[in-house]
C-alpha positions as CSV (number, residue, x, y, z in Angstrom):
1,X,1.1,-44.3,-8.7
2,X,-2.0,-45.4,-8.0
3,X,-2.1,-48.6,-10.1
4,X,-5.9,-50.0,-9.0
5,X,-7.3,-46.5,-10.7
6,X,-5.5,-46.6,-13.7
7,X,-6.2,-49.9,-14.6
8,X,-10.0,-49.2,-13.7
9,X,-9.8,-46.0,-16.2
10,X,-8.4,-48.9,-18.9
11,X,-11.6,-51.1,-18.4
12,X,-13.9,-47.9,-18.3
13,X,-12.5,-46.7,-21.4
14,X,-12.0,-50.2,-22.8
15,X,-16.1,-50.6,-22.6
16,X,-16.8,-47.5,-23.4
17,X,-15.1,-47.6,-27.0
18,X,-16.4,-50.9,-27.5
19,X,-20.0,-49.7,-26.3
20,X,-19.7,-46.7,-29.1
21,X,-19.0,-48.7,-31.8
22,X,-22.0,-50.9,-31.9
23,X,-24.2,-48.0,-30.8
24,X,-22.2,-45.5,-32.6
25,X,-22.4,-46.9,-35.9
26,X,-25.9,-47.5,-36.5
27,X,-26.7,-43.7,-35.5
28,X,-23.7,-42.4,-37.5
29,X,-25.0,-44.1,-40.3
30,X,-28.6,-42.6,-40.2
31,X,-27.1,-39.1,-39.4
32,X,-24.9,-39.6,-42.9
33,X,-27.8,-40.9,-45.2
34,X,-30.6,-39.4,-43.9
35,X,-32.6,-36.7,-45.5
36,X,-35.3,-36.2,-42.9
37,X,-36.0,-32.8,-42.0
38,X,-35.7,-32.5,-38.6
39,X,-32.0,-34.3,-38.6
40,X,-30.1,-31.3,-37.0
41,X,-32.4,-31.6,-33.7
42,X,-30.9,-35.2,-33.1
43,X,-27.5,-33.8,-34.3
44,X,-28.0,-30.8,-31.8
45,X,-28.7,-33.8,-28.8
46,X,-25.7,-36.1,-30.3
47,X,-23.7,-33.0,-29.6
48,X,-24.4,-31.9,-26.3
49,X,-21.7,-33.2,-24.3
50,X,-19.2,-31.0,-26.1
51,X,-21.0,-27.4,-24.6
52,X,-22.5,-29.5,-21.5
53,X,-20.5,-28.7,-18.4
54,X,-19.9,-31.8,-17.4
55,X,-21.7,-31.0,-13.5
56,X,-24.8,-30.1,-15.3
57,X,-24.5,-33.7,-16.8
58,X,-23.6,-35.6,-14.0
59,X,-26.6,-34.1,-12.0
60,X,-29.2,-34.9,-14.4
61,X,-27.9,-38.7,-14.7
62,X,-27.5,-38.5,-11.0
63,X,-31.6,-37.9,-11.1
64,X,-32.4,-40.7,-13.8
65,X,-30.8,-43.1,-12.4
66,X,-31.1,-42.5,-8.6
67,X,-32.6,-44.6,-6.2
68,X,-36.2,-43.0,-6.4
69,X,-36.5,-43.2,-10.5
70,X,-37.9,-46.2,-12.5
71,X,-34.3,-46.6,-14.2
72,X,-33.0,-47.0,-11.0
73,X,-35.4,-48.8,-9.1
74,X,-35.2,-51.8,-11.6
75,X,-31.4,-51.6,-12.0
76,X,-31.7,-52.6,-8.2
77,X,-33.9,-54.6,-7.9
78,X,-32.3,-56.9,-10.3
79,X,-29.0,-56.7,-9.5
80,X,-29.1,-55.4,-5.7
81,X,-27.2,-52.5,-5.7
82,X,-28.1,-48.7,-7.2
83,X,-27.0,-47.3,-10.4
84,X,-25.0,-44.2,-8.8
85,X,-21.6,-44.8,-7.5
86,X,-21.1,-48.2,-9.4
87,X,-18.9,-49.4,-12.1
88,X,-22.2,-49.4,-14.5
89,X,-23.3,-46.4,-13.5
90,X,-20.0,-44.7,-14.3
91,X,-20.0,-47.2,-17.7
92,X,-23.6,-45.5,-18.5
93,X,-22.2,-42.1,-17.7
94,X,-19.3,-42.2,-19.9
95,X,-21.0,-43.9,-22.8
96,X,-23.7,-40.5,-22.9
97,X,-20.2,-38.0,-22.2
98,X,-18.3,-39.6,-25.0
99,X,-20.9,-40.1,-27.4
100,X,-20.1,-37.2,-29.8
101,X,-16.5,-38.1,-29.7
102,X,-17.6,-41.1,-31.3
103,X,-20.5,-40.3,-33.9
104,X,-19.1,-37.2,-35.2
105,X,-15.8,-38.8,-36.4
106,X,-18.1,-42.0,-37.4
107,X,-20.2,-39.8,-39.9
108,X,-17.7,-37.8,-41.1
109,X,-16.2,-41.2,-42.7
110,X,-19.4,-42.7,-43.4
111,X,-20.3,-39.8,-45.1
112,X,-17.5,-39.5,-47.2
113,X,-18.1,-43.2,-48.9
114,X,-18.5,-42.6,-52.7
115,X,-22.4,-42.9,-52.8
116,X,-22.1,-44.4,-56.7
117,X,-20.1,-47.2,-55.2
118,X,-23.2,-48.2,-52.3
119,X,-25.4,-48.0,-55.5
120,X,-23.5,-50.1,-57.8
121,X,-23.5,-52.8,-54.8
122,X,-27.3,-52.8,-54.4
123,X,-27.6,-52.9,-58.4
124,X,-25.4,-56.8,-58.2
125,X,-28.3,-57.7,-55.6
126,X,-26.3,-57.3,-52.6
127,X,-28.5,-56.5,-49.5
128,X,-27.9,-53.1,-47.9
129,X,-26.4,-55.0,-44.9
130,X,-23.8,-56.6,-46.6
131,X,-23.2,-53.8,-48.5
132,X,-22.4,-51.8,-45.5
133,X,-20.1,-54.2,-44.1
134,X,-18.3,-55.1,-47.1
135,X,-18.7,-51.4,-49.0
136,X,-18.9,-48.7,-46.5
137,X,-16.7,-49.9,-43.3
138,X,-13.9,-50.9,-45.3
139,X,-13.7,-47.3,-46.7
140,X,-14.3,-45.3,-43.6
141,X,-11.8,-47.8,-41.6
142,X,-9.2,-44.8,-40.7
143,X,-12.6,-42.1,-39.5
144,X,-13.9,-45.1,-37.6
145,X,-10.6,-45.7,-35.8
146,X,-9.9,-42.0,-35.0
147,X,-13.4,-42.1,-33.7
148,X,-12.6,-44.7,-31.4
149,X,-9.2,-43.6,-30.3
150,X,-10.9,-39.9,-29.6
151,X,-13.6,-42.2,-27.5
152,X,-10.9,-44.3,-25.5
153,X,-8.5,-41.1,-25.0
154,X,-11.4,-39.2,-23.6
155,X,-12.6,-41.5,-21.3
156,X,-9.4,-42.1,-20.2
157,X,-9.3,-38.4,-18.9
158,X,-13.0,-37.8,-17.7
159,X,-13.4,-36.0,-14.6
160,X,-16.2,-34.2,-13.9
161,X,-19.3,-36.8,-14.5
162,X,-16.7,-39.1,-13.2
163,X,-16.7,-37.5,-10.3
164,X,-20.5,-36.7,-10.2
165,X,-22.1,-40.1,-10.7
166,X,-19.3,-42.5,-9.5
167,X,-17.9,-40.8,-6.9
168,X,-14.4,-41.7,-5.3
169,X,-15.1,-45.2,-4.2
170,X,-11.6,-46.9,-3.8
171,X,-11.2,-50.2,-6.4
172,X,-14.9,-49.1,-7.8
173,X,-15.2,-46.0,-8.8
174,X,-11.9,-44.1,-8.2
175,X,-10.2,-43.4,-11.6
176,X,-6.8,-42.2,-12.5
177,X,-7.4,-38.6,-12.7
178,X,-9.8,-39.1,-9.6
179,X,-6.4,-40.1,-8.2
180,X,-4.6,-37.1,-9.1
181,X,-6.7,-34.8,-7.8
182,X,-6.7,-36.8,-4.7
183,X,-2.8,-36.6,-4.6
184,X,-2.6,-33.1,-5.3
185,X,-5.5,-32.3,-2.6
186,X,-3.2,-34.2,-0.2
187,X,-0.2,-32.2,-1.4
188,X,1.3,-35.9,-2.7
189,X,2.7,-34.3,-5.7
190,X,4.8,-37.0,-6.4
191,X,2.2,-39.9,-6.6
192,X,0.0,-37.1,-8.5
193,X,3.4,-36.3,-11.4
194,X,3.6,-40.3,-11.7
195,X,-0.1,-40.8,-12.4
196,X,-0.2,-38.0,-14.7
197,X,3.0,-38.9,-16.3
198,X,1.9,-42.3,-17.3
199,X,-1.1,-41.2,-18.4
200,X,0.5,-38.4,-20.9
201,X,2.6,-41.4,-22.0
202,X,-0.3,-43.5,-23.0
203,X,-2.0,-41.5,-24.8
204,X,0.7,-39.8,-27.1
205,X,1.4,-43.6,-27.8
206,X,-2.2,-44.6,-28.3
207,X,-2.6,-41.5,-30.5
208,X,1.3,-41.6,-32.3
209,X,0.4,-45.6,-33.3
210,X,-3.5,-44.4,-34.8
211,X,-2.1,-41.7,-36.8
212,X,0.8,-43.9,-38.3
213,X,-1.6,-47.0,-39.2
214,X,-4.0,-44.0,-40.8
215,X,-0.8,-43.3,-42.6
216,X,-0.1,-46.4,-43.6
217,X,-3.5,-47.0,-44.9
218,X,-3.8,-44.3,-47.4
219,X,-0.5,-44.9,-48.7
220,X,-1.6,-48.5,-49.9
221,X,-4.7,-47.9,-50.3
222,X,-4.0,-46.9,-54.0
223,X,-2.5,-50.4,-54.8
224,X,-5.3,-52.3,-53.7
225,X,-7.6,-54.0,-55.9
């Protein structure tokens, strides 16, 4: 098993999932409570990734943040290498790809807050930022973690933009399922079942653990106070 790419597919997904949730929540939030009439269009773009082939993706990031556009000429200029085939380039890459597995779960919870109970808060004088923290994320706690465990098990599987804007740059770039296709290209089908096999075990773990704490949250959430 190809340990170096696995452990770079932890630290991708790892950043992605935290990246989501502080971008994720503030545009989940507006999708939920907004009225504005032209929502759907930023719901449509939210979206995309899921009917986006993920080449079609990949090329267009490969364009904004290539060597000859702004993006990429001041990524480079301060940092000294381009935005393509680096770790921050693939982090960029997967935060766009992942995005609706992350806001759509989000605003599915926020949405489903009690909106009497958000009023009453505001009525006692509390601002609408503590409200939100102390009101709304306590009772979308279970969508915001199946939002998040949907964000980190899809990263952890990406391919295609993978593939497109990283590349296969060994100890950089070169994921775990970049590894398996490498394996099986190279008829190694035993590094390629190992690889595979850990990842299938992760992530019926990762998922088995989210859907028993969901569990256990609704069962006590009647008793609480």
């Amino acid at each position: 098993m190809d340990s170096a790419a696995f452990l770079l597919s932890l630290r991708l997904a790892a950043w992605t999932t935290l990246i989501l949730l502080v971008v994720g929540l503030p545009i989940s939030w507006w999708l939920a409570t907004s009225r504005w009439r032209w929502k759907f269009l930023v719901e449509a773009v939210v979206a995309l990734p899921l009917v986006l082939p993920p080449t079609v993706l990949g090329f267009y990031l490969l364009i904004v943040l290539g060597p000859r556009s702004p993006l990429g000429q001041a990524f480079e200029s301060l940092v000294g290498h381009t935005l393509p085939f680096s770790f921050e380039g693939l982090l960029l890459a997967s935060v766009l790809y992942s995005l609706p597995f992350a806001v759509q779960p989000f605003t599915a919870a926020l949405a489903g807050v009690d909106r009497r109970l958000i009023e009453a808060s505001w009525c006692l004088g509390v601002s609408r930022f503590q409200t939100f923290v102390r009101v709304v994320l306590p009772l979308s706690v279970t969508g915001i973690l199946s939002g998040m465990v949907l964000t980190f098990a899809h990263t952890l599987g990406e391919f295609g933009v993978v593939l497109m804007v990283g590349g296969n740059l060994e100890g950089r770039t070169r994921t775990a399922s970049i590894a398996i296709y490498d394996a099986v290209q190279a008829l190694d089908y035993a590094s390629a079942s190992r690889t595979a096999l850990v990842l299938l075990v992760f992530s019926f773990v990762v998922l088995a653990l989210t859907y028993g704490l969901q569990r256990r949250v609704w069962a006590s959430w009647p008793t609480r106070s």
